[in-house]
C-alpha positions in Angstrom: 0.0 0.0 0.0 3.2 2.4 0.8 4.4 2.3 -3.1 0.7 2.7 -4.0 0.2 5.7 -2.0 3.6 7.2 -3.3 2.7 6.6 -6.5 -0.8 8.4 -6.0 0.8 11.1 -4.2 3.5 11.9 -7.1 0.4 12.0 -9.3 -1.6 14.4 -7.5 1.4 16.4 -7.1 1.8 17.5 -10.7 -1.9 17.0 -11.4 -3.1 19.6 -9.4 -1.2 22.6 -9.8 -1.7 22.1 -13.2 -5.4 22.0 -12.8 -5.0 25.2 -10.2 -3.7 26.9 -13.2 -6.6 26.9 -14.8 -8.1 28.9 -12.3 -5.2 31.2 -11.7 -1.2 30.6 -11.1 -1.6 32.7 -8.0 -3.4 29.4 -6.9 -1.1 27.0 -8.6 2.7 28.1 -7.9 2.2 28.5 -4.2 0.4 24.7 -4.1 3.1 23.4 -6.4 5.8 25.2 -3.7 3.9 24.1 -0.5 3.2 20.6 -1.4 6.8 19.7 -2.6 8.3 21.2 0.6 6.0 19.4 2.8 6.8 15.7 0.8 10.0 16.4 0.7 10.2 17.0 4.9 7.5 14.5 6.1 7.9 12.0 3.2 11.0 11.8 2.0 10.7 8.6 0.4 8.3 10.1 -1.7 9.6 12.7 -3.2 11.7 10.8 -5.8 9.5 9.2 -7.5 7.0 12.5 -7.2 9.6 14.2 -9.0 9.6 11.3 -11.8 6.0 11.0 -12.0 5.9 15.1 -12.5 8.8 14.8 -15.4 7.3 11.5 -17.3 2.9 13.1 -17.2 3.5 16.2 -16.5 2.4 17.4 -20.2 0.1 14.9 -20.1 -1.9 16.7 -17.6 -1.5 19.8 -19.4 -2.8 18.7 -22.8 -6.3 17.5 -20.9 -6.7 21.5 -19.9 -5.1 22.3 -22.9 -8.2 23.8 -24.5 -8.7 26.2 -21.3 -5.3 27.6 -21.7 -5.3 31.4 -23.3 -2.6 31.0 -26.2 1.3 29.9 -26.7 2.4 32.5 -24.1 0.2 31.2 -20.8 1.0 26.9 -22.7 4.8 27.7 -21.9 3.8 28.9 -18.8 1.9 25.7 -17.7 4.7 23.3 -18.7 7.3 24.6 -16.1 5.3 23.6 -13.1 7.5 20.0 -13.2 10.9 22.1 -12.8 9.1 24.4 -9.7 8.9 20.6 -7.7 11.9 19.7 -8.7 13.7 23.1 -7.6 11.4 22.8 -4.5 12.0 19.3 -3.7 15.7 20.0 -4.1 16.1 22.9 -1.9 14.0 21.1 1.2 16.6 18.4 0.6 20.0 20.5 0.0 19.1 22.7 3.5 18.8 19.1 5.2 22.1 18.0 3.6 23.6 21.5 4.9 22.7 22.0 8.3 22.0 18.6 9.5 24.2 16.0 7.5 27.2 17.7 5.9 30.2 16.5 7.6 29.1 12.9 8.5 30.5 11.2 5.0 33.3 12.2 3.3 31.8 10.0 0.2 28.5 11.9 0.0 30.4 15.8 0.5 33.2 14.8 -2.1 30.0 14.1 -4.3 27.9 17.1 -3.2 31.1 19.3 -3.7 31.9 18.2 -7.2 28.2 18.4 -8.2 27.9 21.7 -6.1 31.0 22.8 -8.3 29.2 22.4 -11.4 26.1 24.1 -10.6 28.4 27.1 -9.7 30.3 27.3 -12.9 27.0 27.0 -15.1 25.5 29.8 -13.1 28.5 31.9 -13.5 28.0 31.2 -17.1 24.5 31.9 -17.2 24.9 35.1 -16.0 27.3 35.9 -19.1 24.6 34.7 -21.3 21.5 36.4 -19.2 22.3 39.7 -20.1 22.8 38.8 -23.7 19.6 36.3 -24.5 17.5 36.1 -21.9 14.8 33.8 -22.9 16.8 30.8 -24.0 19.8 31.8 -21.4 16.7 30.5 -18.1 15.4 27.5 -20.4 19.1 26.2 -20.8 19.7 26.9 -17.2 17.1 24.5 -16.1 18.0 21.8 -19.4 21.7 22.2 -17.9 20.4 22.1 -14.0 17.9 19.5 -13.8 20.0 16.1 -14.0 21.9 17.4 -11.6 19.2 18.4 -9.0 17.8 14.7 -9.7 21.2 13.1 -9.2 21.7 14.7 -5.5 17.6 14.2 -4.3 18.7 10.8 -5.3 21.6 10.1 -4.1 20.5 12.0 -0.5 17.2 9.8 -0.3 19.3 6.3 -1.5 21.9 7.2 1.1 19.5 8.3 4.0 16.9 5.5 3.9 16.6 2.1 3.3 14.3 2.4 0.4 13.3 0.0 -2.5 11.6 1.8 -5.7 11.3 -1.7 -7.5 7.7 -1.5 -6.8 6.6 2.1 -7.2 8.6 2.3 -10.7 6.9 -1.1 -11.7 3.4 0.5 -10.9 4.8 3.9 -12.7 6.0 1.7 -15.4 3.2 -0.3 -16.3 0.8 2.9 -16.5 3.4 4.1 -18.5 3.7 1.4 -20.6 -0.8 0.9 -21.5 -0.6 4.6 -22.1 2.3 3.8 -24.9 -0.2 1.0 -26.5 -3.0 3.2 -26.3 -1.4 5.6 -27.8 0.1 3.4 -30.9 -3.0 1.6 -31.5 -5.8 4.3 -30.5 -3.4 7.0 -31.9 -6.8 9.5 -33.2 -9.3 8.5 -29.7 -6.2 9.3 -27.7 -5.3 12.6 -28.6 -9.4 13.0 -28.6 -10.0 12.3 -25.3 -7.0 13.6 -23.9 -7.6 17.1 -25.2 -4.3 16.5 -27.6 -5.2 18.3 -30.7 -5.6 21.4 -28.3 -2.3 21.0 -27.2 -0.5 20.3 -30.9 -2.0 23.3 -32.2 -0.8 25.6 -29.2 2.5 24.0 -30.0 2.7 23.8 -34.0 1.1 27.1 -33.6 4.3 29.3 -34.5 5.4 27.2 -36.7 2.1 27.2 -39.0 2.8 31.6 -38.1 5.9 31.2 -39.7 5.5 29.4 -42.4 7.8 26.3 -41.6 5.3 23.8 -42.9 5.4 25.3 -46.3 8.8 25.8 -46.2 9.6 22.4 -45.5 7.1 20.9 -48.5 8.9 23.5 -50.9 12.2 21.8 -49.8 10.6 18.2 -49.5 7.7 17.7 -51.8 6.4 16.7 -48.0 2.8 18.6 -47.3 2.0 18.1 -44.0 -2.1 19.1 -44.0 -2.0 18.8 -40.0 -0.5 18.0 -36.7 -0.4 14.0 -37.6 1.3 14.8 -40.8 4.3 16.6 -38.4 4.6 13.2 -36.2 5.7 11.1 -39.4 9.3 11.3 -40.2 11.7 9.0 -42.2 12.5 6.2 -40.2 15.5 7.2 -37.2 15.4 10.2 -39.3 18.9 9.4 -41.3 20.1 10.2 -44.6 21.6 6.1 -44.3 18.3 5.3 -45.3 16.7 7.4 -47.9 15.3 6.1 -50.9 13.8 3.5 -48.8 10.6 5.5 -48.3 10.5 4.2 -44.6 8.2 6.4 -42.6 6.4 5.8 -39.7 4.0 8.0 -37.0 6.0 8.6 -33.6 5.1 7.8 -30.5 5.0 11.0 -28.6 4.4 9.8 -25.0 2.4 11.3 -22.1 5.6 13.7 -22.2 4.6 14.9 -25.7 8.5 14.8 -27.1 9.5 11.7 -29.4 12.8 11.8 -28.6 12.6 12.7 -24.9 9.9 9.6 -24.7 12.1 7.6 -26.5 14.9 8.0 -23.8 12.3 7.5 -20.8 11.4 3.9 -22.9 14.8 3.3 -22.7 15.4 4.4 -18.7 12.5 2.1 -18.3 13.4 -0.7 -20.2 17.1 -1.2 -18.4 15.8 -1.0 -15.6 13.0 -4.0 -16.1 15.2 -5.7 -17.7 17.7 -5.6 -15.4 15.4 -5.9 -12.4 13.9 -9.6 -13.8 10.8 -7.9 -15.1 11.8 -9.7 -18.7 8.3 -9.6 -19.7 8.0 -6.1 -18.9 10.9 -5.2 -21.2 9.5 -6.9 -24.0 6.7 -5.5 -24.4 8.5 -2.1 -24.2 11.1 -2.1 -26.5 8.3 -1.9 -29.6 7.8 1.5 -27.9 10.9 2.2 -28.0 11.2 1.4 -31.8 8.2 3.5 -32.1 9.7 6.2 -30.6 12.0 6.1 -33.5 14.7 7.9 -31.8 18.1 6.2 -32.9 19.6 7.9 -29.9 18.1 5.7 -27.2 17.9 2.5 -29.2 21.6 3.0 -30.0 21.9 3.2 -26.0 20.1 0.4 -24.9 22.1 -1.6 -27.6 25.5 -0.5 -26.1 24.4 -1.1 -22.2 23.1 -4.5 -23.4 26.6 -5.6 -24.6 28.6 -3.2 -22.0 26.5 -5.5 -19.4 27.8 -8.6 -21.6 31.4 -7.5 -21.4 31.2 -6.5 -17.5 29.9 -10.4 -17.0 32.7 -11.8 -19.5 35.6 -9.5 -18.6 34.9 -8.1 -15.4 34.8 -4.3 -14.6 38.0 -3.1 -15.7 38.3 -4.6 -19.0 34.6 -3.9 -19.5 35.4 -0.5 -19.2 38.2 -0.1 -21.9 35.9 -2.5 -23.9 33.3 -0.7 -23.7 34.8 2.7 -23.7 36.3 1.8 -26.9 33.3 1.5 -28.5 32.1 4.4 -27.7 34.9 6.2 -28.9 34.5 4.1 -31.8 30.8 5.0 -32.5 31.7 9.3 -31.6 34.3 8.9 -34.3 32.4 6.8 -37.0 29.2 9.0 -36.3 31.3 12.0 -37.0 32.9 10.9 -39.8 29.8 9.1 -41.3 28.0 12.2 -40.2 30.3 14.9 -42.3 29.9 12.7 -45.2 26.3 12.7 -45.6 25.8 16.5 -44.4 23.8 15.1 -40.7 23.3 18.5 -39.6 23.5 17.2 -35.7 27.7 16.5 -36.8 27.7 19.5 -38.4 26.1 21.1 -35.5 28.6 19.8 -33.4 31.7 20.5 -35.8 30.1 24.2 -35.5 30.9 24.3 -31.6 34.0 22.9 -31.5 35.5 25.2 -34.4 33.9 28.0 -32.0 35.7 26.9 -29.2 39.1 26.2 -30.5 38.4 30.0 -31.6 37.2 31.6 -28.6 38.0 28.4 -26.0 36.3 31.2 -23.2 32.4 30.5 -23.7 30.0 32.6 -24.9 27.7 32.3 -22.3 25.0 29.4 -21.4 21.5 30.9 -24.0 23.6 32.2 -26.9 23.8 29.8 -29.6 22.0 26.1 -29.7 18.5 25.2 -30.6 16.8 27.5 -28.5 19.3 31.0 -29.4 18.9 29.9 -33.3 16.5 31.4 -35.4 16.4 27.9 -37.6 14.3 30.0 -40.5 18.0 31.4 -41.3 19.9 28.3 -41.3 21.3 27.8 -44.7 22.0 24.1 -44.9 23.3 23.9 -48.0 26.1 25.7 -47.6 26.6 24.7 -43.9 27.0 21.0 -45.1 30.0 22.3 -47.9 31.5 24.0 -44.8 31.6 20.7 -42.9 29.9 23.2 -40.0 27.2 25.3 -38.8 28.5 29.1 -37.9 27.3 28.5 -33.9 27.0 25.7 -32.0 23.0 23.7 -32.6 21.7 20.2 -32.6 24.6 18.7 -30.7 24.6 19.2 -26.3 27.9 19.0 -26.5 28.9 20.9 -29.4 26.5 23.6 -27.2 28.1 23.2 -24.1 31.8 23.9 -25.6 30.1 27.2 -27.5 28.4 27.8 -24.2 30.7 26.7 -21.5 34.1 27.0 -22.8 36.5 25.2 -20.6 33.7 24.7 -18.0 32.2 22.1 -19.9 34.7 20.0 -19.1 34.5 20.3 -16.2 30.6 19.2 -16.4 31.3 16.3 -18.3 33.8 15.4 -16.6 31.8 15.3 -13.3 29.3 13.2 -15.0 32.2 10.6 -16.6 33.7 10.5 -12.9 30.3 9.6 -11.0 29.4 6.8 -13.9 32.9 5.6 -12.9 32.2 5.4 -9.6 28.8 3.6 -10.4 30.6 1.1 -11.6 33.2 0.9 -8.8 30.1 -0.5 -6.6 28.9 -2.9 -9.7 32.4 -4.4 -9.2 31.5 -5.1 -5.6 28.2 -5.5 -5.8 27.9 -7.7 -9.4 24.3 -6.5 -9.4 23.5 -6.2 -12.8 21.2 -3.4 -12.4 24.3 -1.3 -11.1 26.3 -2.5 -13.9 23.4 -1.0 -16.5 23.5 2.2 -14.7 27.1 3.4 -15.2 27.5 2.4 -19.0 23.9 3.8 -19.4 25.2 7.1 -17.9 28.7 7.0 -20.4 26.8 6.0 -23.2 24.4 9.1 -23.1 27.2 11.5 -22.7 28.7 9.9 -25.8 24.8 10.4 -27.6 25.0 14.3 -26.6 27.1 14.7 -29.6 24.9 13.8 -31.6 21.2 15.5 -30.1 20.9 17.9 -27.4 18.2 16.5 -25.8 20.3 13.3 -25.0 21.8 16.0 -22.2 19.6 19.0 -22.1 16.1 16.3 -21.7 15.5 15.4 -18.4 14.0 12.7 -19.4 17.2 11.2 -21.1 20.2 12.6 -18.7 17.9 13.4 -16.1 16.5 9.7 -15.6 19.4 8.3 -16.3 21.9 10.2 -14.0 18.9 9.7 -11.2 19.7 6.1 -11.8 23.4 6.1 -10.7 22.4 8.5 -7.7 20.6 5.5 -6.1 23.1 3.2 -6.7 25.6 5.4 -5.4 23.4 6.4 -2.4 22.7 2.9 -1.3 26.5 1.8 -1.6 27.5 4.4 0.4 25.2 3.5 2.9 26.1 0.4 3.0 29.8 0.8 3.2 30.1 0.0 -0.1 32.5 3.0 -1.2 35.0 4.1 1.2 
């Protein structure tokens, strides 16, 4: 009944304040604020998975009052409510850390340091980019923030408590999961009854405004008559593949994002899989193909045979095994990449011939997706440059524009804890552990290639959360000196 009630309790959470929005924000903030601090002081436990329940349905709730909501400006609004439990959940849990538990692990500081480390350099940074580009300069703060906030509720709560989420994340999962085959076989009654084509038009609005659409079928021969027509795309969306004709209709999730859906799939599936819930992951990973984000399925594939190597090899030579694949697949992506003009590698080439030009950092909102007006973008010529002129389409390539040298800093952080991850799975064989630490390298190898593979919380976010209870509950257990 506990995990039943947690899992009830993380839906109400989210649900409500975005229900109170309807009626006003005055209403909705200060619930969203009170009700995290209070489940974050009197049930701890709780919170975790509130804060994963609020990331995976949060815009699922929002697309059933979507046809209530005034226009674009008020449905940005609406979809941030998931970040203000998050931030609130996290600052109940950093003042306990502070005043009651700093001091009592050297483990758990050296962690909270580091992470606290990075958080400090990307808000130095954001303040460099703040005062140049506002807007996107706050929505890359909290892309850039959130795994990291995750990560230390995680770890905190794993280190804390004797706490199992086996159960809670099975219920979460399976609800998950009918909601993906409802989705894929009801596609048209689904987005009826859950007020969906309210919310694609708020969303395709500006892009109908500005044209995009008919841009695209100038370019394409592709007319896309309405908001169904957007969701099909060329199968993985690769040039390796055209003249197949191979399209298919996404699966966009109770998250609303293909691609950040496709990574939660994946998040879910290692961790059934890896938890003995075999029948479970098979009946995910069509979702995941579905999803038809190469990204995750790419991921999953390389955890699968890192967790082959780690049982063959053991965890050293898993990790030069495995780490030479992945340098493998950055390089032949690259190099594959430049060859057929993927403008994610070009993207990426764009930020690093940035930084080896300015190595300083422009500051975290100028550049990327979100600082691009993309109804500029000449491709054309971008793909006979072998780059884009500012860093897009690659989290990495954005975080070097962005960050400068700080970014290494960042990834290196996030490189170091999936070490450390594995450090326990070495101890601990449990292959759960294993999954967790090559899941976390392998995403930070996939952020050259998309930026929501870091910038998502969904992708980083669920998957760095993953490593935080590993690393939690080791550390409690005397697992890590």
């Amino acid at each position: 009944m506990g995990s039943v009630a947690a899992v009830v309790g993380g839906f109400l959470l989210i649900g409500l304040p975005v229900a109170g929005h309807t009626l006003s924000p005055l209403i909705a903030v200060p619930m969203a604020l009170v009700l995290s601090v209070l489940l974050a002081n009197y049930a701890p436990r709780t919170a975790l998975i509130s804060v994963i329940i609020a990331l995976l349905f949060q815009n699922f709730f929002v697309s059933m009052v979507s046809s209530n909501l005034s226009g674009p400006d008020e449905f940005k609004i609406i979809r941030g409510y998931n970040f203000v439990i998050l931030v609130s959940i996290w600052s109940a849990f950093f003042a306990s850390y502070w005043t009651r538990f700093r001091g009592l692990n050297r483990s758990i500081d050296l962690i909270m340091n580091l992470t606290f480390g990075a958080v400090g350099l990307v808000f130095f940074y954001f303040l460099i980019g703040f005062v140049q580009n506002p807007t996107p300069a706050v929505i890359y703060l909290r892309n850039i923030l959130t795994p990291i906030l995750i990560f230390q509720i995680a770890l905190i709560t794993f280190w804390r408590f004797e706490f199992g989420l086996t159960v809670p994340l099975f219920i979460v999962g399976t609800i998950f999961l009918l909601m993906g085959y409802i989705e894929l076989i009801f596609r048209e009654d689904w987005l009826y009854f859950t007020g969906g084509e309210s919310y694609w038009e708020l969303d395709m609005r500006s892009a109908r405004l500005s044209l995009a659409w008919d841009e695209e079928a100038r370019e394409t021969g592709y007319v896309m008559l309405g908001f169904l027509d957007a969701f099909r795309v060329d199968l993985f969306n690769t040039p390796l593949l055209d003249g197949l004709d191979l399209r298919v209709t996404r699966l966009m999730g109770p998250n609303m994002h293909a691609i950040s859906y496709s990574y939660a799939v994946a998040f879910m599936l290692v961790f059934a899989l890896f938890r003995g819930s075999v029948i479970m992951a098979l009946l995910l990973f069509p979702l995941l193909v579905f999803a038809n984000a190469k990204g995750a399925l790419i991921l999953f594939i390389l955890v699968l045979g890192a967790w082959f190597a780690f049982k063959l090899f053991g965890a050293r030579m898993s990790l030069w095994v495995t780490g030479f694949v992945l340098a493998l697949y950055a390089v032949a992506g690259i190099l594959v990449g430049l060859q057929i003009g993927d403008f994610h590698v070009l993207g990426f080439m764009g930020g690093l011939y940035n930084f080896l030009g300015f190595p300083f950092g422009h500051g975290i909102g100028v550049g990327g997706n979100l600082g691009t007006d993309f109804s500029q973008l000449d491709w054309p010529a971008y793909q006979a440059a072998g780059r884009t002129p500012v860093a897009i389409e690659s989290a990495v390539g954005v975080l070097l524009y962005q960050m400068g040298p700080a970014a290494f800093f960042l990834l290196g952080v996030y490189i170091w804890l999936g070490w450390q991850t594995l450090r326990v799975a070495s101890f601990t064989g449990v292959s759960l552990h294993i999954s967790a630490s090559f899941a976390l390298l392998t995403v930070l190898v996939n952020g050259i290639f998309q930026e929501e593979a870091l910038f998502s919380p969904l992708a980083l976010g669920l998957l760095i959360s993953l490593n935080g209870m590993v690393l939690g509950q080791a550390i409690r257990k005397g697992f890590v000196p």
